[in-house]
N, C-alpha and C positions, 0 to 999 in steps of 0.2 A: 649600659646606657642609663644615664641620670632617669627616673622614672617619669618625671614631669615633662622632658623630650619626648620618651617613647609612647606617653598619652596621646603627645598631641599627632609623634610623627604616624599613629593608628588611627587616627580619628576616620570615621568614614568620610569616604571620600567617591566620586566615580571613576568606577572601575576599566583601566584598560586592557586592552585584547589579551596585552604581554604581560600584565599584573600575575605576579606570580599565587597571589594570597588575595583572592576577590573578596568583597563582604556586600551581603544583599540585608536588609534591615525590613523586616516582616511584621509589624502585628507584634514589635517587645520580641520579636525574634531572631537573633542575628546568625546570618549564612555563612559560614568562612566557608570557601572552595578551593580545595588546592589544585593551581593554574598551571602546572608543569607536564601536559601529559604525553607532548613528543619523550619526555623523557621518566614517564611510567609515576610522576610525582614523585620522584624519589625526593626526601629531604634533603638539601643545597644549604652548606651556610645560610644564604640569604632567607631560605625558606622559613628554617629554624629564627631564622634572628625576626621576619616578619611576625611568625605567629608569637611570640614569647612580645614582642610589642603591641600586637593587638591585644592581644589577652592581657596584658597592664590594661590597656585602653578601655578594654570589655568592664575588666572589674572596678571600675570605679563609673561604669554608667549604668545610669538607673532606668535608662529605656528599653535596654537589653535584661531583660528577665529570662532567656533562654538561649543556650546556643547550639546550635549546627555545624558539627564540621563533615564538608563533603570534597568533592574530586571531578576535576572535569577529566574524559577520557575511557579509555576501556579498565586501565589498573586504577584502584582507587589509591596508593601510594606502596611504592616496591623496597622501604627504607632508605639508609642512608645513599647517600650518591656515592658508589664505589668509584668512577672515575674521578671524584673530586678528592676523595680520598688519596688515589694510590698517586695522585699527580704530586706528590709530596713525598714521597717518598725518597726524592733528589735533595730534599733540604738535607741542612747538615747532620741534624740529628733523626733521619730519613722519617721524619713525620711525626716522630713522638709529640713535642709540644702544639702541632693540629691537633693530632689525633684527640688528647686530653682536651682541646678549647671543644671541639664540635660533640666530643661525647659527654661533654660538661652542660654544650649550650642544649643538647637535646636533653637530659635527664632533667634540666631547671626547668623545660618547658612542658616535659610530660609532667611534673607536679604541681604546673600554674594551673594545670585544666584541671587536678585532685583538688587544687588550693582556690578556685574560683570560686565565686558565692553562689554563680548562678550553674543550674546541671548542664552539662553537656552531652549533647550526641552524636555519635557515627552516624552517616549515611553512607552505607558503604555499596558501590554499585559495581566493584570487581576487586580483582586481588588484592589483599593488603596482605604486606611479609616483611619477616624481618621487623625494624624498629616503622613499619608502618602497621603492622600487628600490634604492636606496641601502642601504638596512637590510639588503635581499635580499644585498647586494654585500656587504658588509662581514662577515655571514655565515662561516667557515668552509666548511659545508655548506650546500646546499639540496635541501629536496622540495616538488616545486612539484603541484599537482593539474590536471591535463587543460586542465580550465577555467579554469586560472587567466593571465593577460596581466602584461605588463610595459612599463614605457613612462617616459620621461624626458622627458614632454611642455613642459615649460617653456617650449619657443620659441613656442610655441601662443600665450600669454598675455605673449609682450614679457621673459620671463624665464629666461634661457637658465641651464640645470642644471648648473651649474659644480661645485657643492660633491658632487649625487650623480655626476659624472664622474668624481670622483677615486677613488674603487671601482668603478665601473662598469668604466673602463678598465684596472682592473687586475687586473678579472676576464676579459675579452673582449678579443678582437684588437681591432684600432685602428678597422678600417675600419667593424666591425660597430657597436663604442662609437659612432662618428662619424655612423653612416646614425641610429642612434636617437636620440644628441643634436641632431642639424640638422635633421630630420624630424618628433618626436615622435610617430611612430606606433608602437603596441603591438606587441609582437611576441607570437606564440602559446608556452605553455611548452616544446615541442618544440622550436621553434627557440630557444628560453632554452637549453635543453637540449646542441641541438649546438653552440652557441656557445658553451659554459661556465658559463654565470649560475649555473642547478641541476645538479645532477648526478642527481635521480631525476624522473622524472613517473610519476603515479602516477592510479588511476580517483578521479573527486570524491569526497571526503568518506572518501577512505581516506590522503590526507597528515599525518596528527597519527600515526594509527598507524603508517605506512613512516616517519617520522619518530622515534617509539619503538625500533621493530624498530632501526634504524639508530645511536640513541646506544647501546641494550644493546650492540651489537656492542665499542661503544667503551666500556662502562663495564668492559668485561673486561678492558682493558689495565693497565697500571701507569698509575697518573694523573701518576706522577715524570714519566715516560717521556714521555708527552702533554704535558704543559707543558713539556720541555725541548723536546721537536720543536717544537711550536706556535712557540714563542717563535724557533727558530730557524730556521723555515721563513718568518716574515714579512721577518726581519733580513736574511737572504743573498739574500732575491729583490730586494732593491733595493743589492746590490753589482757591481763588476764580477766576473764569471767568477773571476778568480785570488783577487781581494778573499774571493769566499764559497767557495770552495773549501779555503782558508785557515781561513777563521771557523768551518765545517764540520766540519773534521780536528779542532780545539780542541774542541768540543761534542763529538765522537766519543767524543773522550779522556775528558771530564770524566762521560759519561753511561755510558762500559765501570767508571769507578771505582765508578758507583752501587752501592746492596745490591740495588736490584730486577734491575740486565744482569747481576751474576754469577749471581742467582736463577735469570732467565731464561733463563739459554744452560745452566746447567745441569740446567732441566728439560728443556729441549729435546735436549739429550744424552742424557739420562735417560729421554727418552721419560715423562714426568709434564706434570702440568696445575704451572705456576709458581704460591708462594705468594709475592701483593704484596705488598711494605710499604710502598709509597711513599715509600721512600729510596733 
């Protein structure tokens, strides 16, 4: 989709019942909720194709300094829609050319959320498996609720989780990514937790709010400032050592010229609260 259509066709709007992909607009905070939950949120064509257009929409608006992604329902997202899949299997080439568009359209859209200026976070309030683990993964932040499991079950069903491993694993040590992808047993959010997946657990049905509480923290920063880290915190984790240490010093340099680091050091000197401008 032309990028300048899928701004506009994300724009916020009011949300209906049957909206697959809700957005609530908080305080510089935008809510995406995925709305599928007779059907466990699993990702739908449409689903995929909603988020990957809001997220164009998201990254080019300046009121949106944080985002949320949550779930209505008991599963927070079960991955891809296997009945949507295997219903293709009748085409002639019994699904190959779906299969590569939807594992195309999901992997473009788990890197809009790596590739967005502003962080993102999971609110996760139950299951997420499969490439909805994946979602969890690719994440920024996450707050997971007590009750909530994670799990990369693929090998279960003859189909090993290739596409959610490639976040999984670069969220979590190796051996941990490995027990979940050869296994596909769930793991409880705690041990998500020590592992790395999330970083908060929280009592049920209090993760949308410790997820709130958590972006205001960061809508207080400079947003310059958060998209120059963001962007450079993805970059140097896949250099070597001297490679990002290197690339590092250069961002240092070019984020001390900004108007918001001299702002900032000199309220901090100043002992004042800094005024942003997002330059």
């Amino acid at each position: 989709m032309n990028p300048a259509k899928a701004a506009a066709s994300a724009a916020p709007a009011e949300n209906a019942p049957d909206q697959i992909l809700q957005r609530e607009d908080i305080s510089g905070i935008a809510v995406l909720t995925l709305n599928r939950p007779a059907a466990r949120n699993s990702l739908s064509e449409a689903l995929l194709a909603s988020l990957s257009d809001t997220l164009t929409y998201i990254a080019h608006d300046r009121n949106a300094r944080v985002v949320i992604i949550a779930a209505n329902g008991p599963a927070f997202c079960a991955g891809h829609d296997l009945k949507e899949l295997n219903a293709r299997r009748t085409d002639s080439d019994r699904g190959r050319a779906y299969f590569e568009h939807i594992m195309g359209l999901c992997s473009r859209m788990m890197q809009q959320i790596v590739r967005l200026p502003q962080p993102v976070i999971a609110a996760v309030q139950g299951t997420a498996t499969a490439a909805g683990c994946q979602l969890v993964a690719s994440c920024d932040l996450a707050v997971a609720s007590s009750a909530a499991k994670f799990a990369t079950p693929g090998v279960n069903i003859g189909l090993f989780c290739s596409t959610p491993m490639v976040a999984l694993s670069r969220n979590v040590p190796r051996k941990n990514a490995m027990e979940m992808l050869l296994t596909g047993d769930p793991i409880a959010a705690d041990d998500a937790a020590r592992i790395g997946l999330v970083n908060h657990v929280v009592e049920p049905g209090s993760e949308r709010e410790a997820a709130l509480e958590l972006a205001k923290k960061i809508t207080a920063k400079s947003a310059l400032t958060l998209k120059i880290g963001k962007e450079a915190f993805y970059r140097q984790i896949e250099m070597p050592l001297a490679d990002a240490y290197r690339y590092a010093s250069e961002v240092m340099v070019e984020n001390m010229m900004a108007r918001d680091a001299d702002e900032g050091i000199s309220a901090f000197i100043d002992k004042r609260r800094p005024n942003w401008e997002n330059r």
